[in-house]
C-alpha positions, -999 to +999 in steps of 0.1 A: +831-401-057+839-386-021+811-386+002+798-351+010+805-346+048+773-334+057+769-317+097+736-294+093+729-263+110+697-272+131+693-236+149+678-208+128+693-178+128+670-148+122+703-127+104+709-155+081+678-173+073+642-156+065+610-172+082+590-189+053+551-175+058+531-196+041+550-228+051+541-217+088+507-222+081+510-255+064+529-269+095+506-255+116+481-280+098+507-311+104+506-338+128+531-345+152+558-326+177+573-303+149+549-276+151+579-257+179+597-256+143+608-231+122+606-233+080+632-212+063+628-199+032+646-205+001+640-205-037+613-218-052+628-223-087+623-267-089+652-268-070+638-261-042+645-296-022+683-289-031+687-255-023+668-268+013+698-290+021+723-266+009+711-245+032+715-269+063+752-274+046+762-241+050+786-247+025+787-224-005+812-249-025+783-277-032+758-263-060+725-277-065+738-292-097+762-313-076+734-329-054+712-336-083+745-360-098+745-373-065+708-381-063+709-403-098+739-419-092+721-433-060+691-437-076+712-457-100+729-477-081+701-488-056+677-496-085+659-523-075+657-511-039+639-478-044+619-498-069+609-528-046+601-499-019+585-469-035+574-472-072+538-486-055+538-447-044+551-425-069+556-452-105+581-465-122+618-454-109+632-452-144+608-426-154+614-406-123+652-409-129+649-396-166+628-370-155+652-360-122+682-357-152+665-323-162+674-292-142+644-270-123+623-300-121+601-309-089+616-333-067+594-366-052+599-392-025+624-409-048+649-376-038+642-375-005+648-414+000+682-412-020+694-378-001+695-404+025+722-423+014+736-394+003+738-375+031+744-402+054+714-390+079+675-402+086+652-374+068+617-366+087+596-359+063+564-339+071+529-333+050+505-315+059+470-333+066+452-311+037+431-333+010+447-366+027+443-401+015+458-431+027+481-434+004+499-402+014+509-420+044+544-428+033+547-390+030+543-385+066+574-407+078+609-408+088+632-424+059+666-439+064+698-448+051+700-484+032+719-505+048+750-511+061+752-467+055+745-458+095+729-418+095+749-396+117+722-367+118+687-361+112+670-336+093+629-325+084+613-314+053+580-302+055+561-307+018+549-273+013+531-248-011+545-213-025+508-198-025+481-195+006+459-231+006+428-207-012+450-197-036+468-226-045+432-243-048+422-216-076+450-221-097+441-259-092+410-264-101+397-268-065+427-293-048+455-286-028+491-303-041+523-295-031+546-279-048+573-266-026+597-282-002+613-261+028+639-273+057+626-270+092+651-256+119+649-251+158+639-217+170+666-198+187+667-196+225+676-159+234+690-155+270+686-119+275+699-111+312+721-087+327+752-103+339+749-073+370+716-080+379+718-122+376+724-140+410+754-157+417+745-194+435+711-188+455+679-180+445+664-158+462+620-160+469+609-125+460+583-114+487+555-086+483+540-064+510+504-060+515+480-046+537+456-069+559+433-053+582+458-024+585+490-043+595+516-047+573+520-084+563+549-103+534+535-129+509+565-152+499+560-158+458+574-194+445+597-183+417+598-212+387+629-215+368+617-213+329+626-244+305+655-236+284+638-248+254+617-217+256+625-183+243+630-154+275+622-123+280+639-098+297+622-069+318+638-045+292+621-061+268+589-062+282+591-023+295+596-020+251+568-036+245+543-022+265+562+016+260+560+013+225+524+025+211+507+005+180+489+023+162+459+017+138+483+034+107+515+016+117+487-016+117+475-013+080+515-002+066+527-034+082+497-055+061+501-033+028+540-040+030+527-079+036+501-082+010+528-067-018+553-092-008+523-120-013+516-102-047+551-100-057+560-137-043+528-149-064+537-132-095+572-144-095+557-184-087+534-178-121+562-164-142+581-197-130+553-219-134+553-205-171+586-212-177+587-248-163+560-256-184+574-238-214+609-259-216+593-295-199+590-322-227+560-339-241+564-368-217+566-344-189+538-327-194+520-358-199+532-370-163+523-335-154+488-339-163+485-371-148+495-370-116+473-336-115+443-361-128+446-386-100+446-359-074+416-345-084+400-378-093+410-389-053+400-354-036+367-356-055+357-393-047+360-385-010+344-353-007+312-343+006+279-331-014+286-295+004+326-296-004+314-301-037+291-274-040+316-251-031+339-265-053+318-259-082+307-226-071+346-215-074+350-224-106+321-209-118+330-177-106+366-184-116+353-190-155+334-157-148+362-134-140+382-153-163+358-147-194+348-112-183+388-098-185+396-121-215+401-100-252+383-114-281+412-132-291+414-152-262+377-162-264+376-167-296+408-196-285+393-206-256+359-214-280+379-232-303+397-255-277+363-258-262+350-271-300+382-295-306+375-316-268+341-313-276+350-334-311+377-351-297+357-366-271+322-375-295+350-396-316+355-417-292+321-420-271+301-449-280+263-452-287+252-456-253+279-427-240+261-403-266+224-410-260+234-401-227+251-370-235+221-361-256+194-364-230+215-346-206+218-319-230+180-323-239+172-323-198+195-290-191+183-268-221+145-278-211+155-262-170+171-236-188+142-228-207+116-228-181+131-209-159+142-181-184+127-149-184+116-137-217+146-111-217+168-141-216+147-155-243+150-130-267+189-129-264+188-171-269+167-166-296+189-138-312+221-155-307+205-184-327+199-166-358+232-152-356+252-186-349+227-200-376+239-171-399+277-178-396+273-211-402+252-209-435+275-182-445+308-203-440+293-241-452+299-253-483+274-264-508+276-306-498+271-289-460+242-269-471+225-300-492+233-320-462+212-294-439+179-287-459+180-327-461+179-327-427+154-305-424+133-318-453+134-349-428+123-330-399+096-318-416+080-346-428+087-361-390+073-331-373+043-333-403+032-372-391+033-362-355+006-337-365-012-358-388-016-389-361-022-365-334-049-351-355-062-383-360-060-396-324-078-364-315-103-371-346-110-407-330-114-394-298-139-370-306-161-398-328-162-420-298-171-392-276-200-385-299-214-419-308-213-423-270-234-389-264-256-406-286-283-425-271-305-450-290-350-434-286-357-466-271-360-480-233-335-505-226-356-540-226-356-555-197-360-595-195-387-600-172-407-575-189-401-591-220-409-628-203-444-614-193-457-601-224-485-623-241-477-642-275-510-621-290-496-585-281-488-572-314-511-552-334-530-574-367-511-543-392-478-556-381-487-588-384-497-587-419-474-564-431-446-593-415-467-622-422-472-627-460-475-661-483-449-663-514-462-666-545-501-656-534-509-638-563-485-635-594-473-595-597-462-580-625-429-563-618-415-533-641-383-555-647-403-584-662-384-589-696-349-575-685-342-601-657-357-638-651-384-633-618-372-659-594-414-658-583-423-667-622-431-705-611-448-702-578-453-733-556-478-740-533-471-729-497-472-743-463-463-731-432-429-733-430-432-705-461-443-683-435-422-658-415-430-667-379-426-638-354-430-635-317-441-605-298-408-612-275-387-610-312-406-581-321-402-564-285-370-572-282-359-557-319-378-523-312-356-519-283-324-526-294-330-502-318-328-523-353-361-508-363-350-472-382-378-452-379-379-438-419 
């Protein structure tokens, strides 16, 4: 294959190029001595890294189609190098390469390291310091040719984005990507002087009269030859500018004419984004999705508690507008996604995962609840019965057996709790009361009880306590029904006898053993 003979146009020209808005903000965010540049604006259609050379080419005969060939035949050929160098980055090369076969898809460092070769120049490439992690450092960095290819030129692309930062952060759930890729140019240096007017060899010091203390007196004024990097101004110019009035009108038409452009430029980036995503493959989309997980998996891991906050706070209101313009058909889609993650995800949690998720749920519905007004209530409460409603009316009879088990089961649950609260409560109250009750009698006290006489007790009690067995032989009523132990009486001694002390006795009335009857 012939090499492409590749001498770029590094001057913009403001009747052949456009000035690319939005990537004038991004490089205004960049580091480095580029921010003098200019980004030109070209299609944003996933060719958009090869319609940014084409334009440097200036060469209508080479088609984007053409540089994409070239691309994977480099990437083909070098194989191991761009492996060895840059799959750490971006994966596996032979992924990339599959995908780069597929017109209108985005272009990655792989590209921009093989235009290299292909181009036979060193490519600056530029990123803007927005959401940046170390890893992104390869993005900000000057790439060459693989040896022994020597570059002839140089060239920047600046990594950009087709909507404002805020924008692009809505449609991306909070993070800023890239999605865009524009060439950078030099500004134009306009020498606006009239040939009749210019000097010939000498410069001349202007001088300026003024008045000091009456007498007229010349001030010499140094005269400094402008850089010719920067853009001049002629004194026709200037007497333009200040002659020509702005007006408040003119003011708002020029930002109603911009904000259309913005709203026709966005509109035409969805309806691409829709067809990108309409013809990519399986695997695509899968990389798609990935790559879009890892960037918000790295923005959020280094973000602060307030970037957060705010974070969250757009997507709430997102959902809002979202759900408050969707149809019923659309809900009722968005629900039933919502349903199918929902099961997807319960499949595969394990025990510990779903306790969790439970006493989350149990935690949130509990805030919810106490801080609901009883207007809110009532509409919880009401959409209960009717979700309860649907689902009874839809289940089938092994779902309805299955649900008045489980509530049979509640019941009895919910039943028990009553029954040993009841109980606990029950106890509780009988200690309460057998410890309000207090026994008639003083508590003894032991030296009082060590003091009293062995004689103090009355002769009644004594011989009521005090009695011999077997003194006189009683007939009981159950004499011929049951043998009377006290039929054969013995002869007693003392040890028959009951000996009581007026200590036991005192001691006995105060602990309360004696029932009063």
């Amino acid at each position: 294959m012939i090499p492409l003979q590749f001498h770029p146009t590094q001057v913009f020209d403001e009747t052949k190029h456009v000035i690319d808005v939005e990537a004038k903000k991004y490089l205004e965010k960049a580091t480095g001595d580029i921010h003098h540049l200019v980004p030109v604006d070209v299609i944003a259609d996933g060719n958009c890294l090869y319609h940014s050379i084409i334009l440097l080419m200036n060469n209508p005969s080479v088609t984007t189609s053409e540089l994409r060939v070239r691309t994977i035949i480099e990437l083909v050929t070098n194989e191991n190098y761009y492996q060895t160098m840059y799959s750490q980055y971006v994966g596996p090369i032979d992924i990339a390469i599959k995908t780069i076969c597929k017109n209108c898809t985005f272009s990655e460092l792989y590209e921009i390291a093989a235009f290299c070769n292909v181009l036979q120049c060193n490519i600056q490439s530029i990123y803007p310091k927005i959401d940046f992690q170390h890893y992104m450092a390869i993005l900000n960095n000057v790439f060459t040719p693989v040896p022994p290819i020597i570059a002839n030129c140089n060239i920047s692309i600046l990594w950009s984005h087709t909507l404002n930062e805020k924008d692009a952060r809505e449609t991306n759930n909070g993070t800023w990507s890239p999605n865009h890729f524009v060439s950078l140019m030099s500004p134009a240096i306009l020498n606006e002087f009239d040939n009749s007017n210019q000097s010939t060899s000498l410069t001349v010091t202007p001088e300026k009269k003024t008045f000091k203390n009456n007498a007229v007196t010349q001030i010499r004024m140094p005269e400094f030859q402008s850089s010719p990097s920067r853009r001049l101004r002629s004194e026709e110019n200037i007497e333009n500018d200040t002659a020509q009035p702005i007006t408040s009108s003119s003011i708002q038409k020029e930002k109603n004419g911009k904000e259309e452009k913005r709203q026709i430029r966005l509109e035409k980036k969805r309806q691409q984004s829709r067809s990108n995503r309409i013809n990519e493959t399986e695997e695509q989309r899968q990389i798609r999705l990935e790559k879009k997980r890892e960037q918000s998996r790295s923005s959020r891991a280094n973000e602060t508690e307030e970037q957060r906050q705010i974070r969250l706070k757009q997507k709430r209101e997102q959902s809002r507008s979202t759900r408050a313009n969707q149809i019923e058909e659309q809900r009722q889609i968005r629900l039933q996604k919502k349903r199918e993650q929902d099961r997807s995800s319960r499949i595969n949690e394990t025990e510990e995962q779903r306790q969790i998720r439970l006493q989350n749920k149990r935690e949130q519905d509990r805030s919810s609840r106490i801080n609901e007004t009883q207007e809110q209530r009532q509409i919880r409460l009401q959409k209960l019965k009717e979700r309860n409603k649907t689902s009874r009316a839809n289940e089938t009879e092994e779902q309805r057996q299955i649900r008045l088990e489980q509530q049979r089961k509640q019941s009895q649950m919910n039943r028990g709790d009553k029954k040993r609260t009841q109980r606990t409560f029950d106890d509780s109250d009988i200690r309460q009361e057998s410890n309000s009750i207090r026994s008639p009698w003083p508590e003894p006290i032991p030296q009082n009880i060590a003091q009293l006489p062995e004689n103090d007790i009355s002769e009644c009690i004594m011989s009521t306590l005090e009695q011999k067995l077997g003194d006189e032989e009683i007939q009981s009523e159950r004499t011929g029904y049951v043998p009377d132990p006290l039929s054969d009486p013995t002869g007693h001694t003392t040890a028959d006898t009951i000996p009581i002390s007026n200590r036991t006795l005192y001691g006995i009335i105060s602990a309360g053993k004696v029932i009063k009857r």
